[in-house]
N, C-alpha and C positions, 0 to 999 in steps of 0.2 A: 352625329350620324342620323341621316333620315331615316323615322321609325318603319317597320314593313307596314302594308297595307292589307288589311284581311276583309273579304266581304264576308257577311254574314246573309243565307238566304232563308227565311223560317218564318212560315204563315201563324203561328200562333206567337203574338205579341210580346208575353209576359216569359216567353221561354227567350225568345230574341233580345229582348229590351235589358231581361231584368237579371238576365241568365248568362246569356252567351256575350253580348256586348258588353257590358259590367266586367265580366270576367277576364275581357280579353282588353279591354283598355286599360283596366290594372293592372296588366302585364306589361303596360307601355307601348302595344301595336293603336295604329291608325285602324278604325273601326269604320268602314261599311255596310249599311244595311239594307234589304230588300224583303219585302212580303210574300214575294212568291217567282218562282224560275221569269217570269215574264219580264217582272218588273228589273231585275240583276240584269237580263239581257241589255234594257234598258240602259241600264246604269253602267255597262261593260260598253258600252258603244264610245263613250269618250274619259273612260278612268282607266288606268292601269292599276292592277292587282298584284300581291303576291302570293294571296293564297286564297280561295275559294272554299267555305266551309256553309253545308247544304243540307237540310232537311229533305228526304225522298221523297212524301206525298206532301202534293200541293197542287193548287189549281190556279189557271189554267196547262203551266207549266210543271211537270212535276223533276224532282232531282235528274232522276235519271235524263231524261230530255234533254236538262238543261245540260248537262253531263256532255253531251253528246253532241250539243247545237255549241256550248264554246270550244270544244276540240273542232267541229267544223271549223271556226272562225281562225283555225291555227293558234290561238293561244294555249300554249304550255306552262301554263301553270297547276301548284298541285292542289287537287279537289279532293276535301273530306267527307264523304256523306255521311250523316246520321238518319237515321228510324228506329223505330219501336217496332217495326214488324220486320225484322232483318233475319234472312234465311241465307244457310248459302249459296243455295243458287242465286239468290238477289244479289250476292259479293260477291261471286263471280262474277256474274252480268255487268258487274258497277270497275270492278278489275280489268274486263276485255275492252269496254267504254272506253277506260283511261283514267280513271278514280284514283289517287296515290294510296287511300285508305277509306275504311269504310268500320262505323264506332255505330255500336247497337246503346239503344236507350234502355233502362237511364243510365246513366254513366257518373263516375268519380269526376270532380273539376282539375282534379290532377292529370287524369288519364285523358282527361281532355286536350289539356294544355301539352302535357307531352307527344298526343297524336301532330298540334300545330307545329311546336318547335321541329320534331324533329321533318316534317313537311317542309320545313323554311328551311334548314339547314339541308336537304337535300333540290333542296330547287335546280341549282346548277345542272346536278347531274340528274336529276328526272328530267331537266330539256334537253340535255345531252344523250339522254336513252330515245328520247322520241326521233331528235333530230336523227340518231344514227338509224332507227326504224324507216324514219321515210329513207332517207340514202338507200338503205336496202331494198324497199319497196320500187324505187326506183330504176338500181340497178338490176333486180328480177322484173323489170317489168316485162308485160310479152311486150314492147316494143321491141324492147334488144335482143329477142327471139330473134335475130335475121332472118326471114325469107321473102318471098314476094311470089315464088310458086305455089301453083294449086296445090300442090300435097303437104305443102305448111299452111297454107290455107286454112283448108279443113283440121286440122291439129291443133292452130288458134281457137278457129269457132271452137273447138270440143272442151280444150282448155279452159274456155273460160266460163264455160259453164258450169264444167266441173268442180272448179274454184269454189263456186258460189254454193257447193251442195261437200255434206258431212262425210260423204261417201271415201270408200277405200277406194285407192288407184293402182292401176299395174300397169306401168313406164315398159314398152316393148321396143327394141330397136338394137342395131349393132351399136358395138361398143367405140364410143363416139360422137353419136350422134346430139348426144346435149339431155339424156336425160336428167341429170341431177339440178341442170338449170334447168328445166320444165318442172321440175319437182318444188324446187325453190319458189318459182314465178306461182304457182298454185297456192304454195304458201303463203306468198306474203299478200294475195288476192284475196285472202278468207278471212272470215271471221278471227281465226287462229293467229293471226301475223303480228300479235301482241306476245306472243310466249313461243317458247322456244321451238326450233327445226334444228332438228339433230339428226345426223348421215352417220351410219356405217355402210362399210363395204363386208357384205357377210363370207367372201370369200379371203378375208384376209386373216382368220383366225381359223387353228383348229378346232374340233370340237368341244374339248372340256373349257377351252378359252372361249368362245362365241356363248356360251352359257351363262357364262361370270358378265360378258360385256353386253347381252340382252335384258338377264335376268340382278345383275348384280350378287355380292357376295356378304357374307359375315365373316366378320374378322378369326382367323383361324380355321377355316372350310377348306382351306387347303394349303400344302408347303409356300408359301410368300405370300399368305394371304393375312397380312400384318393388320391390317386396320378394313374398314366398315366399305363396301364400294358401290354408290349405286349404279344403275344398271340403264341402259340409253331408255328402257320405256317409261321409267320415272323420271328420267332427264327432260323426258318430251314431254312432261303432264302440261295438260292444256293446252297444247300445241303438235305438231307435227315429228311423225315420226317417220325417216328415210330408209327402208331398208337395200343398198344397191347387191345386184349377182345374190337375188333371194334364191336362184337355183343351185347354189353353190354348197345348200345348207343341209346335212343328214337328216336319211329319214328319222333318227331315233331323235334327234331336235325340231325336227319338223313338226312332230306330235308334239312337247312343249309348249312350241311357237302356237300350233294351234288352240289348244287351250288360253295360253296367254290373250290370243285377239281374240275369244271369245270371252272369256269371263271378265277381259277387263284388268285383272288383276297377276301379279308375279309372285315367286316365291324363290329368293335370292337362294341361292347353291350356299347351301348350311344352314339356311334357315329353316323358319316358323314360321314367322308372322308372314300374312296376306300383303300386300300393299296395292293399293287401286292406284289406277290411270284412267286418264281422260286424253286420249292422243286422236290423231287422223291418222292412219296410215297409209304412205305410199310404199309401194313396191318396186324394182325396176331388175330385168333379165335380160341376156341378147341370149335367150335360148327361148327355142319355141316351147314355152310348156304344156302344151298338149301333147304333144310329142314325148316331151319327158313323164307324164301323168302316165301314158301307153304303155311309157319302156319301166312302170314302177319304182322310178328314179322323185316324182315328186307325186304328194299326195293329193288326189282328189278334192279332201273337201278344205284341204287350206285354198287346193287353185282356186276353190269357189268363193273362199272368203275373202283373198284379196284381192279379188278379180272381181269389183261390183260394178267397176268403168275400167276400159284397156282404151291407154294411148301407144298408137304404133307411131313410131316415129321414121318416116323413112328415109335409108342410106342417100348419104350427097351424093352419089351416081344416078338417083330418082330424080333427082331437083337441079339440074343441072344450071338451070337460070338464076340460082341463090348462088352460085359459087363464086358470078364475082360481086354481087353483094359483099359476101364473107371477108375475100381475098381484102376489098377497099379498106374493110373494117378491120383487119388483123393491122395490118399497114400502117392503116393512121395512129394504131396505138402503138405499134413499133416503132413509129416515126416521131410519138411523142416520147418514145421510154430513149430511144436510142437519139434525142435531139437531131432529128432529122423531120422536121415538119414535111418538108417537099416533097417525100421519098411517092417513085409513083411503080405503076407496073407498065413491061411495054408492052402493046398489043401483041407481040409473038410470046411474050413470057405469060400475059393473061391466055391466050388461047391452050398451051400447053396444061395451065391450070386446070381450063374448063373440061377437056379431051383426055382427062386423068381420069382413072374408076375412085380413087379413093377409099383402098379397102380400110385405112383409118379414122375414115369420113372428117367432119369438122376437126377436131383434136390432129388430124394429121396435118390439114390445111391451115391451120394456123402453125404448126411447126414448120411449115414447109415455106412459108412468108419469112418467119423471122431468121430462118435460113438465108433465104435470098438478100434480107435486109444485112443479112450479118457480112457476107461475102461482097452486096456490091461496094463500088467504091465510089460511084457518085450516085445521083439523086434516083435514078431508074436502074428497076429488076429487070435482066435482061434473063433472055433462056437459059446461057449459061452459068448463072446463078442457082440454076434450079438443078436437083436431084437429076440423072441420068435417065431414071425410069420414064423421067415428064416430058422429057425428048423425042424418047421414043414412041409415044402413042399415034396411031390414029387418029386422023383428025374426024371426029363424029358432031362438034357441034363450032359456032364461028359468034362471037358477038357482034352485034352488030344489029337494024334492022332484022326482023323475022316477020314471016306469015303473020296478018292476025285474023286469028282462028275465031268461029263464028259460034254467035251464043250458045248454038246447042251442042256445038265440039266443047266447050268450057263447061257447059253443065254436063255432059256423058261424062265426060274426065273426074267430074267432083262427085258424081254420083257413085261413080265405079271406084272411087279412092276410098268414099265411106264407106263402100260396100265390104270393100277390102278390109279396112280399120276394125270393123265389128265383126268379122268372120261371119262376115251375109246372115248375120241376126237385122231381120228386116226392120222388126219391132223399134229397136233403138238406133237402126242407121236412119229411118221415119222420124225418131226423136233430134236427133244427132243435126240431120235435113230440115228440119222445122217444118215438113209437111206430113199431110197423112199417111195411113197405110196405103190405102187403096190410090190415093195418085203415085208413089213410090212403086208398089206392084204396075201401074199404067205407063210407066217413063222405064223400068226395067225390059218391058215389054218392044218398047217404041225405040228402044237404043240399043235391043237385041244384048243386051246386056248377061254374060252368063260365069258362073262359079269357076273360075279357070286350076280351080287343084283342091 
């Protein structure tokens, strides 16, 4: 059996030479060496590897970089760093990279060897963890967000800038509309999209239960509380935390909850001990919470904390020109589950689509496809495929050729959606815009633009 292959990358000689390769070819691996991240680059351009084992300071390349330039390259393989100056924020950092491990100096030659083997024995499945990340990175992408109207538009630009910042979110929109895939896509766009995105629904427990499934318990805190249970905010260390129907949650939990995002830390229902977190949080409601702050139904200063960026999401009767986007796309995947590739819509059953309010917004509109998929009998959804209610509407919109509306009807439109989005906080719909205050105040002005509630 062909031996594995390990590069070795370490600027001091006699630790490389006499140390680490010595030690690792009398274990029988195929040994590669390099002086410094530059030179492994080097050397990685026409060898294949199976395990990458690295020194963090070096010049001109150092560990980490290099860390970071062979994940560029798509190779998954696993990466062990070593230093002498090892913190753990530095192994976290070398962890979010893609590092499989990370060994502080000096070290045992045992402890060595057992960080390598057990590296090589997990290769498979560390390229099977990455591979399924990208799938998912993937599948969240805002590509698959559907829309192609201005008021997804602007929800994209907002998203992905969001993405890229540490910040809490609060997901506003009827129920339907695709928050938890906007939650997701946010996710796996950040730094974070290495550890875990964990969703509840906080209206699906009652209170002494949403405690235990927030906070976690200890064994015996309460009747069936047999063994140790942690809690979604340590679930989520390092990563993303989803809380969906945050309105849904008592005040007398509410105060918890707020402590929780602020200190950082929980205290599992029968416990003692502290336990810290490192999470992002998003939020998501289809209730206005200002409204609910007013009516002393939700508290003040949590709305403030998890409310540092609001994405509104607005209802498919907003966006009328995305519906048969959606419709296509529900179809083809119905048409692949139900081996029907052909399956189409006919123009009279697509327009009933469009001329629908959709008080279930998306989530209906794909129920309402796989409906029609299920009932017709050949390749095309005709009307009477479709729900009765979708017959009867109004006809208020027609596919087909439309107006095209002229740049400054398109920019008043995007202007007045931001404006809408941030509750005419000018400051951040100026952010949100990529333009100043004062041109912002000067196009509000020019587009007669005003607070409609």
């Amino acid at each position: 059996m062909k031996p594995e292959t390990i590069l070795v990358v370490e600027d001091e000689e006699t630790l490389r030479q006499e140390v680490l390769c010595r030690l690792l070819r009398r274990e029988g691996y195929n040994v590669l060496e390099a002086s410094n991240g530059a030179e492994a680059l080097r050397l990685l351009e026409g060898t294949d590897v199976d395990l990458i084992l690295s020194d963090v300071r070096m010049e001109p390349v150092d560990g980490l970089e290099l860390l970071g330039r062979v994940r560029d390259r798509g190779l998954d393989v696993p990466f062990i760093l070593i230093t002498a100056y090892s913190s753990e924020d530095k192994a976290i950092d070398a962890l979010r990279k893609g590092a499989y491990d990370f060994l502080k100096k000096p070290f045992m030659n045992d402890e060595l060897l057992i960080r390598v083997r057990n590296g090589l024995a997990n290769k498979e499945l560390f390229q099977e963890n990455r591979t399924l990340k990208r799938e998912l990175r993937d599948r969240y992408s805002f590509e698959n967000i559907i829309g192609k109207s201005d008021a997804m538009a602007a929800v994209f630009q907002l998203i992905e800038k969001v993405a890229e910042t540490p910040s809490n979110v609060l997901l506003t929109g009827e129920s339907g509309t695709g928050k938890e895939l906007v939650a997701r896509a946010i996710h796996y766009h950040s730094e974070r999209e290495a550890h875990p995105f964990v969703a509840v629904n906080c209206g699906a427990f009652v209170e002494t239960l949403l405690e235990s499934e927030l906070f976690g318990h200890v064994r015996g805190a309460f009747t069936g509380a047999v063994a140790n249970k942690r809690g979604v905010f340590e679930q989520a260390d390092g990563g993303t935390l989803f809380l969906d129907e945050i309105s849904d949650i008592p005040l007398a939990m509410q105060v918890k909850l707020l402590r929780a995002v602020q200190e950082r830390e929980v205290v599992p229902v029968g416990g003692s001990q502290r336990i810290r977190f490192d999470i992002r949080l998003i939020a998501a409601t289809n209730r206005n919470l200002e409204q609910e702050v007013q009516a002393g139904r939700f508290r003040e200063d949590l709305y403030y904390r998890i409310n540092v960026v609001q994405v509104s999401l607005p209802p498919l009767r907003a966006r009328r020109d995305d519906i048969p986007l959606l419709a296509r796309y529900f179809l083809k995947r119905c048409g692949e589950a139900f081996h029907r590739p052909g399956a189409s819509l006919s123009q009279e059953a697509m327009r009933c689509l469009v001329n629908y309010d959709w008080p279930g917004n998306v989530r209906e509109l794909e129920n309402v496809v796989e409906r029609g998929m299920t009932l017709a009998e050949g390749s095309s959804i005709e009307p009477w495929h479709l729900p009765e209610k979708l017959r009867q509407v109004e006809q208020v919109w027609e596919e087909g050729p439309q107006p095209t509306p002229s740049l400054e009807e398109v920019e008043r439109a995007h202007i007045a959606h931001v404006l809408e989005q941030v509750h005419w906080n000018k400051n951040q719909a100026a952010k949100v815009l990529g333009i100043n205050l004062s041109t912002l105040y000067r196009k509000i002005g020019r587009y007669q633009l005003r607070l409609t509630h």
